[in-house]
mmJSON file of the N, C-alpha and C atoms, coordinates in Angstrom:
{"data_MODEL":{"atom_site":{
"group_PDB":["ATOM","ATOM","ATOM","ATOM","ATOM","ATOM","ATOM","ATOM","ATOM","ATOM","ATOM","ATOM","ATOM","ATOM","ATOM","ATOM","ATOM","ATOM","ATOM","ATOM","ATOM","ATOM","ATOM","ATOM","ATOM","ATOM","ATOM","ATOM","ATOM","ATOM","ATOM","ATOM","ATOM","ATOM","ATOM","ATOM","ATOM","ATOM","ATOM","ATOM","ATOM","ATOM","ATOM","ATOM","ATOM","ATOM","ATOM","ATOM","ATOM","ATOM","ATOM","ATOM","ATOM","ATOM","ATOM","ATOM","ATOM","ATOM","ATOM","ATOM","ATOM","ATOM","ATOM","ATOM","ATOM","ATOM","ATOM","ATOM","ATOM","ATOM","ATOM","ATOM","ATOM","ATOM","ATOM","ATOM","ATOM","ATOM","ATOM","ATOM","ATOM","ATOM","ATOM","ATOM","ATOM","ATOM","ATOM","ATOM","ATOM","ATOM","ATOM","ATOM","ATOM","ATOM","ATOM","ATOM","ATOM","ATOM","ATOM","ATOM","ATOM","ATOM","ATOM","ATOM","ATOM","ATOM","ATOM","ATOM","ATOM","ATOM","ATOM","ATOM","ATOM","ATOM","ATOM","ATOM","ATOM","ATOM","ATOM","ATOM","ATOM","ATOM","ATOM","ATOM","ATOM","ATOM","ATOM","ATOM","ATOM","ATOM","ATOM","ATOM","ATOM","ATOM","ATOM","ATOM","ATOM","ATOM","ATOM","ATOM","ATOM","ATOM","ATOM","ATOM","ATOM","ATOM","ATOM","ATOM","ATOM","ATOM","ATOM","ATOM","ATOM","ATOM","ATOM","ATOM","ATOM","ATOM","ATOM","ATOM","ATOM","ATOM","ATOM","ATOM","ATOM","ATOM","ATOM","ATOM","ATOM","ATOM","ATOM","ATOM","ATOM","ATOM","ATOM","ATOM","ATOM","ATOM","ATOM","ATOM","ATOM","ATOM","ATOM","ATOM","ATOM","ATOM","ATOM","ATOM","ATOM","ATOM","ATOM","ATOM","ATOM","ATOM","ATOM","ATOM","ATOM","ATOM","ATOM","ATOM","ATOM","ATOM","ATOM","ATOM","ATOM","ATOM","ATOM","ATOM","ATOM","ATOM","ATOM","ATOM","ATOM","ATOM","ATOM","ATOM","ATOM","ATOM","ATOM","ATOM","ATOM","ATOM","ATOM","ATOM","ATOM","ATOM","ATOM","ATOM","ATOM","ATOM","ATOM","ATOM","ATOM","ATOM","ATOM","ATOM","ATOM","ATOM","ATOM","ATOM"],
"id":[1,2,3,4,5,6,7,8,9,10,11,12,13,14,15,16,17,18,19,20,21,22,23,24,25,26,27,28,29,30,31,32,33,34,35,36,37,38,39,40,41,42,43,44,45,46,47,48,49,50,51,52,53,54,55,56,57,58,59,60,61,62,63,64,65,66,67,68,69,70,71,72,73,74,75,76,77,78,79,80,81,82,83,84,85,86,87,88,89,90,91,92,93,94,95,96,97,98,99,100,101,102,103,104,105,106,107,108,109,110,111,112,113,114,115,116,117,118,119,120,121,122,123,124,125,126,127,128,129,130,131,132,133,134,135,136,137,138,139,140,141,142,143,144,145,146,147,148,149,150,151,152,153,154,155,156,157,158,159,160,161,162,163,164,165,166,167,168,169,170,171,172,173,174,175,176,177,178,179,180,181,182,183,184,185,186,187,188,189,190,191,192,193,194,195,196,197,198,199,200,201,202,203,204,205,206,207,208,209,210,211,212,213,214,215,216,217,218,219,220,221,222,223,224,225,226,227,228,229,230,231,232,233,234,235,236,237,238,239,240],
"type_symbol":["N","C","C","N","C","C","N","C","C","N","C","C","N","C","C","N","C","C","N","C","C","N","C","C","N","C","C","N","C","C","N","C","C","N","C","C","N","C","C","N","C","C","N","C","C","N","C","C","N","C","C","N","C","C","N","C","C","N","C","C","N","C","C","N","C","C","N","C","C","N","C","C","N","C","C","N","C","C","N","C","C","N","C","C","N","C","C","N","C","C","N","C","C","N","C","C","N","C","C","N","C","C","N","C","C","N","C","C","N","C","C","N","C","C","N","C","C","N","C","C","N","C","C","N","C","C","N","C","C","N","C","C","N","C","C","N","C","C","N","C","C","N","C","C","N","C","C","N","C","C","N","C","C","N","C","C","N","C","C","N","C","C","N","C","C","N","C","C","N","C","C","N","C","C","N","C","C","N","C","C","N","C","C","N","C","C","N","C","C","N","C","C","N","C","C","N","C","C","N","C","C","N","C","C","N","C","C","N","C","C","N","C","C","N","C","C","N","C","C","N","C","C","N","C","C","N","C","C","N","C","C","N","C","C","N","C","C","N","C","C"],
"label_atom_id":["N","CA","C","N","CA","C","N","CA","C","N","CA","C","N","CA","C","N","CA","C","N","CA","C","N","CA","C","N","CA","C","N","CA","C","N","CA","C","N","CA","C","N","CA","C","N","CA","C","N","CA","C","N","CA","C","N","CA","C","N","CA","C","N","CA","C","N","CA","C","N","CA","C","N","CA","C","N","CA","C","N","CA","C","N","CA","C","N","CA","C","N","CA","C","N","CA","C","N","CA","C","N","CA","C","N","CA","C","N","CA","C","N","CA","C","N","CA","C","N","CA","C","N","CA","C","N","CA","C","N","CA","C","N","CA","C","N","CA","C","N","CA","C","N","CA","C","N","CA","C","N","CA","C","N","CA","C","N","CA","C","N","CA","C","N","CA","C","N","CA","C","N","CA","C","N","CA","C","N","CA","C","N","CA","C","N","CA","C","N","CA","C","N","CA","C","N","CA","C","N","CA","C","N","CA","C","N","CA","C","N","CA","C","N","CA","C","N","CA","C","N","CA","C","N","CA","C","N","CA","C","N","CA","C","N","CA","C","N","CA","C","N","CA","C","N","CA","C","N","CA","C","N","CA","C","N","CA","C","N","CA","C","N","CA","C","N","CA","C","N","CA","C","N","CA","C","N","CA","C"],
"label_alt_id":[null,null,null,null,null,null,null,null,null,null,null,null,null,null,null,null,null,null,null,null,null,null,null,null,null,null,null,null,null,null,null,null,null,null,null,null,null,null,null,null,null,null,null,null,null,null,null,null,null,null,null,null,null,null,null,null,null,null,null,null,null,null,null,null,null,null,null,null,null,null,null,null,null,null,null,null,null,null,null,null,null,null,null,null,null,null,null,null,null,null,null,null,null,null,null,null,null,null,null,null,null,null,null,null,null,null,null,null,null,null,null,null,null,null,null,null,null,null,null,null,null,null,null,null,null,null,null,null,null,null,null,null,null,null,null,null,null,null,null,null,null,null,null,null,null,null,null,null,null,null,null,null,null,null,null,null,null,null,null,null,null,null,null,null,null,null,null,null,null,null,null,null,null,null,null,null,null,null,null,null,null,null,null,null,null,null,null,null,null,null,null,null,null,null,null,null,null,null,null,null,null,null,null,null,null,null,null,null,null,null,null,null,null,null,null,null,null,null,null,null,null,null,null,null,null,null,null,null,null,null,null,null,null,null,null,null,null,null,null,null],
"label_comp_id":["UNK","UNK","UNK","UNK","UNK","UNK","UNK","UNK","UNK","UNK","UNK","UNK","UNK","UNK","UNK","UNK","UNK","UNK","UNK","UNK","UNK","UNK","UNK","UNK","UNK","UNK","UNK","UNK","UNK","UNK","UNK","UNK","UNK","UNK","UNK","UNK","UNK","UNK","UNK","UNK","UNK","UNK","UNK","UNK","UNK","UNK","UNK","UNK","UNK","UNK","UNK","UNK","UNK","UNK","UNK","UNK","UNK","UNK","UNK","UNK","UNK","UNK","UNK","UNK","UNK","UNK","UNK","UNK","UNK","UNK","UNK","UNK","UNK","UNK","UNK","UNK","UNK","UNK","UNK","UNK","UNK","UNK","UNK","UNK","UNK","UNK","UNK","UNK","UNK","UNK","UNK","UNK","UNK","UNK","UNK","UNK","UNK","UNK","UNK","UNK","UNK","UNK","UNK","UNK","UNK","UNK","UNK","UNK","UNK","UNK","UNK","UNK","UNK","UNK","UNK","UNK","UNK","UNK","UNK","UNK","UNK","UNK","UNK","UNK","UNK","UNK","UNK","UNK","UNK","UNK","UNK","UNK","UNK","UNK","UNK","UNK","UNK","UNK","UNK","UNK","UNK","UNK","UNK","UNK","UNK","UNK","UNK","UNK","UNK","UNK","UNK","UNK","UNK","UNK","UNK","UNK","UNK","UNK","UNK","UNK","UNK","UNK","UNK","UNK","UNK","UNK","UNK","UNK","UNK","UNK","UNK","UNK","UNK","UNK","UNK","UNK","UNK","UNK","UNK","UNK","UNK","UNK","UNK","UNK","UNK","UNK","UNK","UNK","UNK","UNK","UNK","UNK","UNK","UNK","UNK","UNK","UNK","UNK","UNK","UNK","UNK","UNK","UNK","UNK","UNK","UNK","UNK","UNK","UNK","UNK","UNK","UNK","UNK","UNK","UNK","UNK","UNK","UNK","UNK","UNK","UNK","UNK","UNK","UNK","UNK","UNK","UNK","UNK","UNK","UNK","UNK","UNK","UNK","UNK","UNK","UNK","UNK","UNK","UNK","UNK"],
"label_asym_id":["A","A","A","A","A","A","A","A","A","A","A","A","A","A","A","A","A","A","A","A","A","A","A","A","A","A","A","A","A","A","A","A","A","A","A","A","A","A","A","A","A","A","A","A","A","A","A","A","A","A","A","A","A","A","A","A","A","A","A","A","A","A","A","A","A","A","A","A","A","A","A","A","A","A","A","A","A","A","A","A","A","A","A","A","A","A","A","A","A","A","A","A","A","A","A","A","A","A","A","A","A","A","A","A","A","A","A","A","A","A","A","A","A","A","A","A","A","A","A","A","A","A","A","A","A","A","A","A","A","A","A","A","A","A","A","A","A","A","A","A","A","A","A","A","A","A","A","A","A","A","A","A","A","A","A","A","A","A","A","A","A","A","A","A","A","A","A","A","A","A","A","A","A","A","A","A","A","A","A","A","A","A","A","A","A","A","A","A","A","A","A","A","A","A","A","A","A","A","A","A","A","A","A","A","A","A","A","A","A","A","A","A","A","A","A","A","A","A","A","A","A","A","A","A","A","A","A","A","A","A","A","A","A","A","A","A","A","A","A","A"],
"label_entity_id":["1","1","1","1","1","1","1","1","1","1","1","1","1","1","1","1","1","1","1","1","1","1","1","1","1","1","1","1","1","1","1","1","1","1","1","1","1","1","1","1","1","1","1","1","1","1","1","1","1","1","1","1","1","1","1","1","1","1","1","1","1","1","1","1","1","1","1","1","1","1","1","1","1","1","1","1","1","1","1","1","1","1","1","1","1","1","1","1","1","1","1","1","1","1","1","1","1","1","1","1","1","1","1","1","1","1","1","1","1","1","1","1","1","1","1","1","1","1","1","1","1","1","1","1","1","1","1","1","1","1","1","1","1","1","1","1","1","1","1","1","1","1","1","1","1","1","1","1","1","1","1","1","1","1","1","1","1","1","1","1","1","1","1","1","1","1","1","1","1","1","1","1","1","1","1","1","1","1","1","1","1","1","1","1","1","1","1","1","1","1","1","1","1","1","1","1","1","1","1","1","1","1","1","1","1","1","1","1","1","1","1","1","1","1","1","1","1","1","1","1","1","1","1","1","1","1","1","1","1","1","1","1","1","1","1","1","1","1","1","1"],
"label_seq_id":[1,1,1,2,2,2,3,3,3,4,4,4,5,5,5,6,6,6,7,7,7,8,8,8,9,9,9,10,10,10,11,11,11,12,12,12,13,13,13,14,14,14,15,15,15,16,16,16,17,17,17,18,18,18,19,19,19,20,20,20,21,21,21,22,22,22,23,23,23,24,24,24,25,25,25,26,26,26,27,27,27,28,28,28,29,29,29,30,30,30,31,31,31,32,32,32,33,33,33,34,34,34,35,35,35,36,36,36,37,37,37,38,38,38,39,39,39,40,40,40,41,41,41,42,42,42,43,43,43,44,44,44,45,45,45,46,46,46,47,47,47,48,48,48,49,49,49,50,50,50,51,51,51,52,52,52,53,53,53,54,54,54,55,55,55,56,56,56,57,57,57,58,58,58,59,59,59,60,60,60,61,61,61,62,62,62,63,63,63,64,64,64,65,65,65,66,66,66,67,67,67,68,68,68,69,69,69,70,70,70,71,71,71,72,72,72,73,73,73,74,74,74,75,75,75,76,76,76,77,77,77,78,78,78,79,79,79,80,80,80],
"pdbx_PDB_ins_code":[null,null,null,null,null,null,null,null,null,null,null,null,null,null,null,null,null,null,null,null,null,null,null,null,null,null,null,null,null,null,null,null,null,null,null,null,null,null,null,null,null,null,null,null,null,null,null,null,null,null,null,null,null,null,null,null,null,null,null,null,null,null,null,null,null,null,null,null,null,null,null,null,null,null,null,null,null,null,null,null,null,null,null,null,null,null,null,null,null,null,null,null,null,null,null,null,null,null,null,null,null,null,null,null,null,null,null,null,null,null,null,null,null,null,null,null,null,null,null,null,null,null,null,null,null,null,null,null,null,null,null,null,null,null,null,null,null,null,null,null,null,null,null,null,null,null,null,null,null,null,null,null,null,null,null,null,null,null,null,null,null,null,null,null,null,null,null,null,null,null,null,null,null,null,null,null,null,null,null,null,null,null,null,null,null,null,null,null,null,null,null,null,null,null,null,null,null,null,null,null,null,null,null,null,null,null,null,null,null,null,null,null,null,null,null,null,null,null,null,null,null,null,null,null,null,null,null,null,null,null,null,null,null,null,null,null,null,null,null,null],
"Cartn_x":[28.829,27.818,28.074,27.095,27.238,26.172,25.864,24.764,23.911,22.682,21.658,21.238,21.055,20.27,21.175,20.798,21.774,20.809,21.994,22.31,22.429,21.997,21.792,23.68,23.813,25.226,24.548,23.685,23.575,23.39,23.349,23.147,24.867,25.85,27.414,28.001,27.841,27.969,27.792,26.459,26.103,26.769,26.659,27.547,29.05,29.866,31.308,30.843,30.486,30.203,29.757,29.183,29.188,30.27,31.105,32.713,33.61,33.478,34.321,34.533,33.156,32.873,32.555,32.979,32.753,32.874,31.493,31.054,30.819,30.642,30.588,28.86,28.666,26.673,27.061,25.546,25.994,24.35,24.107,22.329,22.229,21.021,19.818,20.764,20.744,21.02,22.804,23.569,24.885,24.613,23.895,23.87,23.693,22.342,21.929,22.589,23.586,24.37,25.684,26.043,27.832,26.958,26.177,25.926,25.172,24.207,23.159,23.844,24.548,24.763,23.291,22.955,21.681,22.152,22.122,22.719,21.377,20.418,18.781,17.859,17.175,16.009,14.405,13.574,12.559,12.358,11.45,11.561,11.789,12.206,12.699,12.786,12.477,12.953,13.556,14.611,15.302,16.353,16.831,17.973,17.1,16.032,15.611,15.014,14.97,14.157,15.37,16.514,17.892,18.142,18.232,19.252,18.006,16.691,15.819,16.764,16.432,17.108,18.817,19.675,20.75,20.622,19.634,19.403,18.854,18.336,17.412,18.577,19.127,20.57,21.844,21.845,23.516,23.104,21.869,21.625,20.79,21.188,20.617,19.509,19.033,17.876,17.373,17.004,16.641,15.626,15.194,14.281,14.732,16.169,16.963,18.502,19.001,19.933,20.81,21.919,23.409,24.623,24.25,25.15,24.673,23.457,23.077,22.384,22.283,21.861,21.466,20.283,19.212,19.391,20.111,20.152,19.357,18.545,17.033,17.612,16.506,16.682,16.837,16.978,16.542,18.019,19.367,20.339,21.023,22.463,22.549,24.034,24.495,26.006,25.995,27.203,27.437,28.672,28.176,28.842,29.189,30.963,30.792,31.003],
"Cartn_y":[181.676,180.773,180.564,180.348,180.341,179.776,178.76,178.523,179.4,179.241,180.398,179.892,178.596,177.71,176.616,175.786,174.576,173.726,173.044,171.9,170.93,169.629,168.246,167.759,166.119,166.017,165.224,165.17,164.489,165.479,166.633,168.073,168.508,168.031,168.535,167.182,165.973,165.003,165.354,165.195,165.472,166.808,167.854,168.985,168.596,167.767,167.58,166.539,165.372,165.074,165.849,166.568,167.74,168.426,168.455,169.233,168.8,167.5,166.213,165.931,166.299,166.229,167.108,168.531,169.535,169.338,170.025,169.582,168.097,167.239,165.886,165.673,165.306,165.135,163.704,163.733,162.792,162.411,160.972,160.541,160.277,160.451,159.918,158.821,157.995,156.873,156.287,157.207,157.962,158.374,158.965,159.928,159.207,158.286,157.471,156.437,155.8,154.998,155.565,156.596,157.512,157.918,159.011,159.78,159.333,158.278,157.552,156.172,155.856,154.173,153.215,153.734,152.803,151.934,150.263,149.134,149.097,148.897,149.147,149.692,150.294,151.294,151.138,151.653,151.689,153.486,153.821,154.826,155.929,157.03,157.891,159.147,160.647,161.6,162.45,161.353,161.924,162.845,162.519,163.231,164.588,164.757,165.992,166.701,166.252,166.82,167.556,166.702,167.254,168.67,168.259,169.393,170.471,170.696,171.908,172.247,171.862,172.153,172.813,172.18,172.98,174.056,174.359,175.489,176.541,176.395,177.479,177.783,177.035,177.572,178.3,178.019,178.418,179.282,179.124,179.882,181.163,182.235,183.788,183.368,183.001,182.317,180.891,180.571,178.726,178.029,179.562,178.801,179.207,179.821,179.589,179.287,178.386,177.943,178.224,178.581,178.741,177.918,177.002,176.2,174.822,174.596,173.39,173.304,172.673,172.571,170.766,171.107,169.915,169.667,168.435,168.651,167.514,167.58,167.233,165.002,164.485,163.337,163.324,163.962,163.613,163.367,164.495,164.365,165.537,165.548,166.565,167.352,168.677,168.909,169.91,170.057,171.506,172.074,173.165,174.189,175.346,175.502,176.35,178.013],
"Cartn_z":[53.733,54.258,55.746,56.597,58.077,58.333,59.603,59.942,60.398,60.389,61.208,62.412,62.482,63.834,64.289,65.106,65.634,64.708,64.451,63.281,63.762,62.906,63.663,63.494,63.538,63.145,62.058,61.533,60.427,59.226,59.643,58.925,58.294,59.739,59.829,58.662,58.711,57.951,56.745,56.03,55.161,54.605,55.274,54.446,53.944,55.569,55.131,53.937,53.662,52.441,51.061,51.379,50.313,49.805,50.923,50.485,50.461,50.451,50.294,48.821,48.037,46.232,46.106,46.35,45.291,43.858,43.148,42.014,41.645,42.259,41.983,42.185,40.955,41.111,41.98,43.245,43.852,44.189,43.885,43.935,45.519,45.561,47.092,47.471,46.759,47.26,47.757,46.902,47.728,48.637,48.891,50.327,51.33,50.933,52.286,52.858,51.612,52.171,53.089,52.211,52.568,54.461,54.158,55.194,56.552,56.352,56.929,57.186,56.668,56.241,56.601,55.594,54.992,53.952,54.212,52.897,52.147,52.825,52.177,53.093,51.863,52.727,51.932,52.363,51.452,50.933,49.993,49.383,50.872,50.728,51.962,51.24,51.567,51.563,52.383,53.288,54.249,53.537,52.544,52.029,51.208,51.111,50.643,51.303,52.917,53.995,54.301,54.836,55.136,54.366,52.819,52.031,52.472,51.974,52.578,53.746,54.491,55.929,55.862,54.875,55.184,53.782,52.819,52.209,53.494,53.916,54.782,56.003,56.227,56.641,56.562,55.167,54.062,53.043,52.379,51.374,51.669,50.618,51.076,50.332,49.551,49.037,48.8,49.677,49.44,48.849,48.409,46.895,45.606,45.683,44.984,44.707,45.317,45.849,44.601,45.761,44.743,45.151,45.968,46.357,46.579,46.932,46.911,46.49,44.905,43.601,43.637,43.149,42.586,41.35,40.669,39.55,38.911,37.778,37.186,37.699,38.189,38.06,39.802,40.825,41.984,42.536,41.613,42.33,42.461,44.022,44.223,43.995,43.976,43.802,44.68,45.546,46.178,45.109,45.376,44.397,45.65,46.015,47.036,46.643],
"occupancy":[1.0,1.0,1.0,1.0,1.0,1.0,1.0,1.0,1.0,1.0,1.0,1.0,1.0,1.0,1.0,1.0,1.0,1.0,1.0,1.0,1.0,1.0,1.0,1.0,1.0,1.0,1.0,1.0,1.0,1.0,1.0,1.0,1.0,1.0,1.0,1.0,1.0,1.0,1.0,1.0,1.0,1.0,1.0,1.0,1.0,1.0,1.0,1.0,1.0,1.0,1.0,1.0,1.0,1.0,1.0,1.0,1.0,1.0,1.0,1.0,1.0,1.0,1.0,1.0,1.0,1.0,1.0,1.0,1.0,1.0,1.0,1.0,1.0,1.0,1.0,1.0,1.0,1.0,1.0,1.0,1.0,1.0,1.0,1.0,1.0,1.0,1.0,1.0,1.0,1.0,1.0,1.0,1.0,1.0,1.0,1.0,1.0,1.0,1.0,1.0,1.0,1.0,1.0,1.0,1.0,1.0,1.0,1.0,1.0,1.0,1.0,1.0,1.0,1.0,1.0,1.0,1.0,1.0,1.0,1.0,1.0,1.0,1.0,1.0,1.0,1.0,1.0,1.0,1.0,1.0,1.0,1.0,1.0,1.0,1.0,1.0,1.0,1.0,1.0,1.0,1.0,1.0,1.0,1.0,1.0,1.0,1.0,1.0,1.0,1.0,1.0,1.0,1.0,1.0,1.0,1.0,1.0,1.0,1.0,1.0,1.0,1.0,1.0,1.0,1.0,1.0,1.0,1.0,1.0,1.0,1.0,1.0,1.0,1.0,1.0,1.0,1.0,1.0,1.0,1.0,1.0,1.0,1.0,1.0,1.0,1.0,1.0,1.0,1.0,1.0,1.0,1.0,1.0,1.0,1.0,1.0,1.0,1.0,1.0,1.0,1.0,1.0,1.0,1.0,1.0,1.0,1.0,1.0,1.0,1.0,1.0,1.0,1.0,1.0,1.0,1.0,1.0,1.0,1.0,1.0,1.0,1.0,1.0,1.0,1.0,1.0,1.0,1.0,1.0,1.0,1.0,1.0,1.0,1.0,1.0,1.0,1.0,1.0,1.0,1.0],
"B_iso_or_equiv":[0.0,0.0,0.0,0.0,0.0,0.0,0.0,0.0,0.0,0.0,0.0,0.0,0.0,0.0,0.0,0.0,0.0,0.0,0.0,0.0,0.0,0.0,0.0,0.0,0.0,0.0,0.0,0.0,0.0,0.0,0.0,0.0,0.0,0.0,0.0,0.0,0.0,0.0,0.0,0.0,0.0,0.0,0.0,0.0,0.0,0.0,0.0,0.0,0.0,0.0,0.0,0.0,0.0,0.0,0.0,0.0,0.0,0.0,0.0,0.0,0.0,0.0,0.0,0.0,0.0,0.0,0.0,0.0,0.0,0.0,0.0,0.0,0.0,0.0,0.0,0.0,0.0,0.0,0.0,0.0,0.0,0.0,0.0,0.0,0.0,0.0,0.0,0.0,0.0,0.0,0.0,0.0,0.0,0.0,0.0,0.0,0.0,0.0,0.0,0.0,0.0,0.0,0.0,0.0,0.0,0.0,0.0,0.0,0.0,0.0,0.0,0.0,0.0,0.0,0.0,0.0,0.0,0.0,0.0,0.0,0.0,0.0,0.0,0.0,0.0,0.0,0.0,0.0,0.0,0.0,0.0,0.0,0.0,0.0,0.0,0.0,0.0,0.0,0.0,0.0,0.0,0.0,0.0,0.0,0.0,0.0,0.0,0.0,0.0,0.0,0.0,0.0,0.0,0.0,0.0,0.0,0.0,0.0,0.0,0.0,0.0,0.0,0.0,0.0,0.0,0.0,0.0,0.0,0.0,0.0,0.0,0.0,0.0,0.0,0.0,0.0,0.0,0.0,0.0,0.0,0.0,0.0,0.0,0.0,0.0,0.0,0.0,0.0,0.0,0.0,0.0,0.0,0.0,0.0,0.0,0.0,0.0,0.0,0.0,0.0,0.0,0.0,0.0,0.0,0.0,0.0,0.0,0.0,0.0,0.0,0.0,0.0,0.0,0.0,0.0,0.0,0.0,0.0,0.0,0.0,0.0,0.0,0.0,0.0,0.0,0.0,0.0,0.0,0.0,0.0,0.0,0.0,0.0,0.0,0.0,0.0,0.0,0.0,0.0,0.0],
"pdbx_formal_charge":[null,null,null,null,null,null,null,null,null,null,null,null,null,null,null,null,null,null,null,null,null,null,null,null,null,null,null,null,null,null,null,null,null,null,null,null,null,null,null,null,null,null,null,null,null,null,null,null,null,null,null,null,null,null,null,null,null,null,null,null,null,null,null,null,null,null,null,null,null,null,null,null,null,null,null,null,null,null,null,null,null,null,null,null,null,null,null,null,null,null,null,null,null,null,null,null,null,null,null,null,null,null,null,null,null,null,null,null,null,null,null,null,null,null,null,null,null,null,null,null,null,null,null,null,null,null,null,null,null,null,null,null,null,null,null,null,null,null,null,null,null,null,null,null,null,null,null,null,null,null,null,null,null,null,null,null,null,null,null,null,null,null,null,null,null,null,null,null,null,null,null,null,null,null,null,null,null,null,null,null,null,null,null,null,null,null,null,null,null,null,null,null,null,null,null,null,null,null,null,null,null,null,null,null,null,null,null,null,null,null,null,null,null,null,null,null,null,null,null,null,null,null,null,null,null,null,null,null,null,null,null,null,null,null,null,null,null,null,null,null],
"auth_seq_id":[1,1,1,2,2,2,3,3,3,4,4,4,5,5,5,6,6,6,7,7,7,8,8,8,9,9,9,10,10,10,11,11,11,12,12,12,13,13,13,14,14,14,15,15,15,16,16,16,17,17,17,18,18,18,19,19,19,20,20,20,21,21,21,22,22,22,23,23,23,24,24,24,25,25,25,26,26,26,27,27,27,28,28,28,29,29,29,30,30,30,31,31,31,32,32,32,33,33,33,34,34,34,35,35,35,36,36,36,37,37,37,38,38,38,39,39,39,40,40,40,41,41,41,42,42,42,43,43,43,44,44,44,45,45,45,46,46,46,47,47,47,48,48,48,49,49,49,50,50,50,51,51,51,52,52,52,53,53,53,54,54,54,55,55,55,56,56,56,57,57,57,58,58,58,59,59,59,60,60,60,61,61,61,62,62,62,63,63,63,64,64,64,65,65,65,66,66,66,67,67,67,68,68,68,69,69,69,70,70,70,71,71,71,72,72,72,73,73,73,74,74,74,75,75,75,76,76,76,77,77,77,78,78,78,79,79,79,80,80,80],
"auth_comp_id":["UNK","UNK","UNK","UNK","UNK","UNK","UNK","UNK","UNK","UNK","UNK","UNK","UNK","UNK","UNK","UNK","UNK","UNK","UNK","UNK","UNK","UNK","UNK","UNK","UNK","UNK","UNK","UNK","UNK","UNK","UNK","UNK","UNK","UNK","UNK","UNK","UNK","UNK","UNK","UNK","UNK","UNK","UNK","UNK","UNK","UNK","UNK","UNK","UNK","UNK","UNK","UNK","UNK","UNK","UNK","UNK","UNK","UNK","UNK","UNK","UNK","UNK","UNK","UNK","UNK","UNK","UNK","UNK","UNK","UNK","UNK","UNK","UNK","UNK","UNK","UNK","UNK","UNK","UNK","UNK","UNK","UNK","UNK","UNK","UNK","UNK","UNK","UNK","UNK","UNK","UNK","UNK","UNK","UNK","UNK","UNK","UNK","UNK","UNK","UNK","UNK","UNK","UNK","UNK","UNK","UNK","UNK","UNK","UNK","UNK","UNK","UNK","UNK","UNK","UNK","UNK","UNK","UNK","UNK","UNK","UNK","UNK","UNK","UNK","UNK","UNK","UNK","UNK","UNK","UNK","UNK","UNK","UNK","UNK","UNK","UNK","UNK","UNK","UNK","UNK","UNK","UNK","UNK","UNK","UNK","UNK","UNK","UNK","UNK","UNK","UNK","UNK","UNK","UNK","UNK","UNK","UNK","UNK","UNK","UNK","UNK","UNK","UNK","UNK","UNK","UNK","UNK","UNK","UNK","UNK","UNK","UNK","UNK","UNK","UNK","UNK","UNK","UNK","UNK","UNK","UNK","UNK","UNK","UNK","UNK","UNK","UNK","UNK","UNK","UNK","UNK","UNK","UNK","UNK","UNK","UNK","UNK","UNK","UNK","UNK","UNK","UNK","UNK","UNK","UNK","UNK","UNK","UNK","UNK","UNK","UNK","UNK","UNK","UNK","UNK","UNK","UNK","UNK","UNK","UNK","UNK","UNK","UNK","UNK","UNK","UNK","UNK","UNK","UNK","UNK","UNK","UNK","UNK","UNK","UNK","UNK","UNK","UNK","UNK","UNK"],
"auth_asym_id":["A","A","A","A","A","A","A","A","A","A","A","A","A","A","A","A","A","A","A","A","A","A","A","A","A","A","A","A","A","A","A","A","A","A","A","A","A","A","A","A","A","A","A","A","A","A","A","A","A","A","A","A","A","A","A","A","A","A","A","A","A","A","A","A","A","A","A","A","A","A","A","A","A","A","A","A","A","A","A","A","A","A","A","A","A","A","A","A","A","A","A","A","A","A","A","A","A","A","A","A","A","A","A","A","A","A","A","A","A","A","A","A","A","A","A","A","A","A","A","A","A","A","A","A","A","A","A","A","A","A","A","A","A","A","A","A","A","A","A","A","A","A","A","A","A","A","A","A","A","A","A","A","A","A","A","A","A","A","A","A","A","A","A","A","A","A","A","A","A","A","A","A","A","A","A","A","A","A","A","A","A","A","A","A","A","A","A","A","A","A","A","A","A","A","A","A","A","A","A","A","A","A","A","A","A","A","A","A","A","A","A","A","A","A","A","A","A","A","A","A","A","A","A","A","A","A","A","A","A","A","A","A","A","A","A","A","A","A","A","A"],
"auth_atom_id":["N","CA","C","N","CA","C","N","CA","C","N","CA","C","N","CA","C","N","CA","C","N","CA","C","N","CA","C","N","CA","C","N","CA","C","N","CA","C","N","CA","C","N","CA","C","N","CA","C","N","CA","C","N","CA","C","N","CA","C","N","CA","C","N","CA","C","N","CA","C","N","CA","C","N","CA","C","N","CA","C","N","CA","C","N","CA","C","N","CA","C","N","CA","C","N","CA","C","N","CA","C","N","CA","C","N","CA","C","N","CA","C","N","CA","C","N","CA","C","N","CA","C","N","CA","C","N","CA","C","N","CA","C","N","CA","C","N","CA","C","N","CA","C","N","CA","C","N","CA","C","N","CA","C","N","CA","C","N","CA","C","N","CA","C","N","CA","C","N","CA","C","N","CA","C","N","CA","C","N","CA","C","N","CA","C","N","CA","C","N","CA","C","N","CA","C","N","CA","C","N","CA","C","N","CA","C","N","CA","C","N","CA","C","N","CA","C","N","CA","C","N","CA","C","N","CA","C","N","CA","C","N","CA","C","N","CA","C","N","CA","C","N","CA","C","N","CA","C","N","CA","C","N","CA","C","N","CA","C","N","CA","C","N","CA","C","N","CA","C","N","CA","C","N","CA","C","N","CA","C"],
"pdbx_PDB_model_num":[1,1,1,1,1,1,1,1,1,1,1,1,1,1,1,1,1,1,1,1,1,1,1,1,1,1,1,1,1,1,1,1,1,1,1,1,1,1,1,1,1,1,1,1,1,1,1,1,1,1,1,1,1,1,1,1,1,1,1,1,1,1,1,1,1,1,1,1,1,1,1,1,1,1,1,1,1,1,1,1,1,1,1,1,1,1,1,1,1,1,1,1,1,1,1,1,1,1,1,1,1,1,1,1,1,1,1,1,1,1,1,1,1,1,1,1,1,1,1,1,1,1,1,1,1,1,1,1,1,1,1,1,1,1,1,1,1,1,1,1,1,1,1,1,1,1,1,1,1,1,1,1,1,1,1,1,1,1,1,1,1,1,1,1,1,1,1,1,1,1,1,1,1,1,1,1,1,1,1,1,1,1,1,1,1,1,1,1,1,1,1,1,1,1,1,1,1,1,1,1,1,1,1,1,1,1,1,1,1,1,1,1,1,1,1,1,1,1,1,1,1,1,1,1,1,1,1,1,1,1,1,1,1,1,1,1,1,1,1,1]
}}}
């Protein structure tokens, strides 16, 4: 895996959080607090705008990801 483009640091965050819990299912709302430090938010798909963004980066297929896995219920695991 390698980046393809310049990456935000909320892109570099979010990944080291990703590899911080390998295999650890981890919800939206983990994320936004760990990565964002959001204490409250209103509904947001920042954290699924993000992961698109680091699939189309890391993955040889990002519409079928083998590492950053959606798992049913709107949560996420890296698998490296």
């Amino acid at each position: 895996m390698a980046f393809r483009s310049r990456s935000t640091a909320h892109e570099f965050r979010l990944l080291k959080y990703f590899t911080d819990n390998i295999d650890r299912v981890l919800t939206r709302e983990l994320l936004l607090n760990e990565v964002w430090g959001y204490n409250s938010y209103p509904t947001t798909r920042t954290v699924d705008n993000q992961i698109l963004k680091l699939r189309q980066k890391l993955e040889a297929d990002p519409a079928n990801p083998k590492h950053l896995l959606t798992i049913y219920g709107a949560d996420y695991k890296f698998v490296p």
